[in-house]
N, C-alpha and C positions, 0 to 999 in steps of 0.2 A: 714286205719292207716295213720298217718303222716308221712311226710320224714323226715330222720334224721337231715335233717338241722333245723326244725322244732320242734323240742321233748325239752322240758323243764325241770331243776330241779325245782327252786325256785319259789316263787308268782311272781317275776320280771322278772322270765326270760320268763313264762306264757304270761304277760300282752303285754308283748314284741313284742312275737312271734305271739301271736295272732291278735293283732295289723297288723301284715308285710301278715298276711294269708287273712284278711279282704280283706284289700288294693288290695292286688295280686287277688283275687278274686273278684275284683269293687263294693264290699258293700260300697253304700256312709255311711261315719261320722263311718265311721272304728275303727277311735281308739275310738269316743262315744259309738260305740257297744260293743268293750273287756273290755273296763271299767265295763258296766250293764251285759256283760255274767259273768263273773270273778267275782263281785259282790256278784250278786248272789247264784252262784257255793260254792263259801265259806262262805256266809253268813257273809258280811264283807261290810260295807261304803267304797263308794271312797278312800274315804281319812287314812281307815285302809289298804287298797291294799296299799299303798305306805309305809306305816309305816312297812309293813309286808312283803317288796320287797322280805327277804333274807328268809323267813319261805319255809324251802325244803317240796315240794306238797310228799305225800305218792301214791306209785305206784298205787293203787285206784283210789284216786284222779285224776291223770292224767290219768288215764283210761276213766273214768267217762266225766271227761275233753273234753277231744278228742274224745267222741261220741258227745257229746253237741258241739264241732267245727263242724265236718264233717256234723250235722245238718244244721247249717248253709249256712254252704257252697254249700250245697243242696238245697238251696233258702225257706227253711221252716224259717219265721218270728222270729227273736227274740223274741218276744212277746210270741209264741208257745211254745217257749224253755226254758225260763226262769217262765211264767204263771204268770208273771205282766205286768203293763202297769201305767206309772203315769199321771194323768189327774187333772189338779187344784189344784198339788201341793200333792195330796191324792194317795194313791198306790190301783191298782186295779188289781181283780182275771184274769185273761184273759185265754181260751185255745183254742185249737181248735175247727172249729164249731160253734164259737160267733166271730161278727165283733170285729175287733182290733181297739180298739179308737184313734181319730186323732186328735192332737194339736187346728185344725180351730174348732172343736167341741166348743171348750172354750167360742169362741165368743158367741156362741148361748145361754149359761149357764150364761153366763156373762150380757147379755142383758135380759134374762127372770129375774134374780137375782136381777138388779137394777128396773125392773119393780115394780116387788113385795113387792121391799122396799120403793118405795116411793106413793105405792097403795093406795088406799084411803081406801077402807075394808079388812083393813091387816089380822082380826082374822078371823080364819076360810077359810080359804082358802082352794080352790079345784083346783085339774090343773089335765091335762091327758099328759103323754110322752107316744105315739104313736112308737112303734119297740124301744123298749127299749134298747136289746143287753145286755152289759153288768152292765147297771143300771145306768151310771155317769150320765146319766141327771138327773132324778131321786132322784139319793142318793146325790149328789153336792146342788138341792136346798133343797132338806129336813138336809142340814145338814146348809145350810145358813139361810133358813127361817124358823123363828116358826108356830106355828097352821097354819099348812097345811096336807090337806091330796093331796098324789099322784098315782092316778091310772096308773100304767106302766104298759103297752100290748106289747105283740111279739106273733108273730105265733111259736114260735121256743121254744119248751121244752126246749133244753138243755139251752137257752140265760136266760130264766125265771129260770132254779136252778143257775145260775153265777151269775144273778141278784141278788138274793134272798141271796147268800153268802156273796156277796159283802156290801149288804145291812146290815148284821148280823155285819158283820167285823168295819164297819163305824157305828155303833149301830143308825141306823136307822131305822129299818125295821118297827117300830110300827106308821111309816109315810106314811107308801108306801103301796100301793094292789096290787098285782102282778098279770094280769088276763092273760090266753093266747088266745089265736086269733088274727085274722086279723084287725088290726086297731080299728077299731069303733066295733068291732064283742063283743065284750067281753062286753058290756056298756050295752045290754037286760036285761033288769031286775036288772040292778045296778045304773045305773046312769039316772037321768032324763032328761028332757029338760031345755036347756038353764041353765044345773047347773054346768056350769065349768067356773072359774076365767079365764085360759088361757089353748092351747091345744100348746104341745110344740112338735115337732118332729125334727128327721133327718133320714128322709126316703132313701131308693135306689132310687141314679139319677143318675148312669151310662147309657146312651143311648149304642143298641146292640154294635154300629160300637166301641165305647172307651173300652168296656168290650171285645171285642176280642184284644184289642191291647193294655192291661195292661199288666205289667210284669207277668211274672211267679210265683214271689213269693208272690202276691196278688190272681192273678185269680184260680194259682193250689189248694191255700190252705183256703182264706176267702171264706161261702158261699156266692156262687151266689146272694141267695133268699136275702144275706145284703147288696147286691152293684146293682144287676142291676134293673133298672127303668123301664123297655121295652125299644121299639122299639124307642121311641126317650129320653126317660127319666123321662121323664114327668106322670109316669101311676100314681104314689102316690099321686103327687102334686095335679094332678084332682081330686084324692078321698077325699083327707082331706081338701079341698077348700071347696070342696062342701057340704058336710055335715057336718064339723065345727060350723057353724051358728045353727045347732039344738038342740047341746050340750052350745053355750058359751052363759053364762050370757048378757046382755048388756054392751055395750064396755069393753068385754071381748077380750080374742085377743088370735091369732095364731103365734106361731112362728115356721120357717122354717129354717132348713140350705138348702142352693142350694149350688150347683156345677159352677164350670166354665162357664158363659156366661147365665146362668140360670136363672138369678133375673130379666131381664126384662118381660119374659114371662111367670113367674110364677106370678111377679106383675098384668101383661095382664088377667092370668086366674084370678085372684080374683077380680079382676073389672067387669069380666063377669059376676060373681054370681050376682052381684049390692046388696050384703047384706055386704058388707065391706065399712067402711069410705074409702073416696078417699086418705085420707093422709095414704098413706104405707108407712113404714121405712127400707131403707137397707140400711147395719152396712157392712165394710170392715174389711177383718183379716188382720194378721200382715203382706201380703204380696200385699195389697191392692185391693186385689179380691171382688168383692160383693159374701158377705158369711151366710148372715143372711136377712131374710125378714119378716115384723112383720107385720099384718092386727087387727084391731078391728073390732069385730062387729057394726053394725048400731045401734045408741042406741034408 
């Protein structure tokens, strides 16, 4: 329960309080967060919370409230507790169980997206998004680009029914394939050789030593199997390097998101294989990190 100094009638005195609980508890973007709980909760715009300051919450509500606080404050994900996430401007299903998507994600969406539209065999397009999750890669380009089909794999049941919701919600689904297994695992008997336009991922690249020393309210509650890469980070990137080339058409292309410090040696392994063009492309997020890494095949 709250303390009394804490306990609210009205939607303002809510937003308020909730607000001073954040902070006092060092959730960064504090008052971003009681906006989207509150939100939520009431089923109300931003900009209706304010309009709606003096609407006195029914003893319910603040019940209900104040288990969704004390959530929080427990270091379980916004994300968790509200079961959306917006990504590209689009609102997405999220819960427990499925990686919780991240703003750098965009880059990677954003750069496959402009690909595609200035592609030369626009109709008919094939792509694969490799650990899907909760479907934004996926459902973002089938919802930007036409005559395309997209084959999205996860190992992870529960990520493949979020997916597939998410997909229904964004009326996309009749774009998308939803296969489960491991990466390339799903593609036997469905997809051929060298018949994919572009293979798009963003794989697990936490190496072990960063995944022991992520916060709590990542490592206690996102799975594992979504964040870590092995032992230096790197196990995905070697798989979908290497066997990319079997599935991509001729100067077809891979794109990658990496992690912190990542894009030089991920660059290094595709060079390895010698079945990618020399010119690789990494693309900076808004915080000037290398965050995207794009290879074609050899034509």
């Amino acid at each position: 329960m709250l303390e009394n100094e804490y306990r609210f009638q009205t939607v303002g005195q809510a937003l308020k309080n909730i607000r001073k609980i954040f902070k006092n508890e060092g959730i960064i973007n504090s008052g971003r967060e009681a906006e989207i709980l509150l939100s939520y909760f009431l089923e109300m715009s931003r900009s209706e919370i304010y309009l709606n300051s003096g609407r006195v919450l029914k003893n319910i509500e603040k019940t209900q409230l104040e288990k969704k606080i004390q959530k929080r404050i427990e270091n379980i994900p916004l994300q968790y507790i509200t079961k959306h996430q917006e990504f590209m401007g689009m609102d997405f299903l999220v819960e427990k169980g499925v990686l919780i998507p991240r703003p750098e994600t965009e880059i990677l969406v954003d750069e496959v997206i402009k690909r595609f539209k200035n592609y030369k065999y626009f109709n008919n397009l094939k792509v694969a998004d490799l650990g899907t999750g909760t479907g934004i890669i996926a459902i973002c380009i089938a919802k930007f680009i036409n005559n395309i089909i997209i084959y999205a794999t996860d190992i992870s049941k529960k990520s493949l029914q979020i997916a597939l919701k998410n997909a229904q919600k964004h009326e996309c689904k009749d774009k998308i394939i939803f296969l489960q297994g491991d990466l390339f695992e799903p593609f036997m008997g469905k997809i051929g050789k060298n018949n994919l336009d572009g293979i798009i991922s963003n794989p697990p690249y936490i190496d072990s030593y960063d995944f022991e020393s992520l916060p709590p309210e990542i490592k206690d509650n996102e799975p594992k199997i979504a964040l870590s890469g092995g032992i230096d980070g790197l196990d995905y990137y070697r798989k979908i390097i290497k066997k990319s080339p079997q599935y991509l058409k001729k100067n077809g292309f891979v794109a990658l998101e990496v992690g912190l410090n990542q894009s030089k040696i991920v660059k290094e392994l595709i060079n390895r294989e010698n079945k990618y063009d020399k010119n690789i492309k990494i693309v900076k997020d808004y915080s000037g990190i290398d965050r995207v890494v794009i290879a074609y095949r050899k034509g």
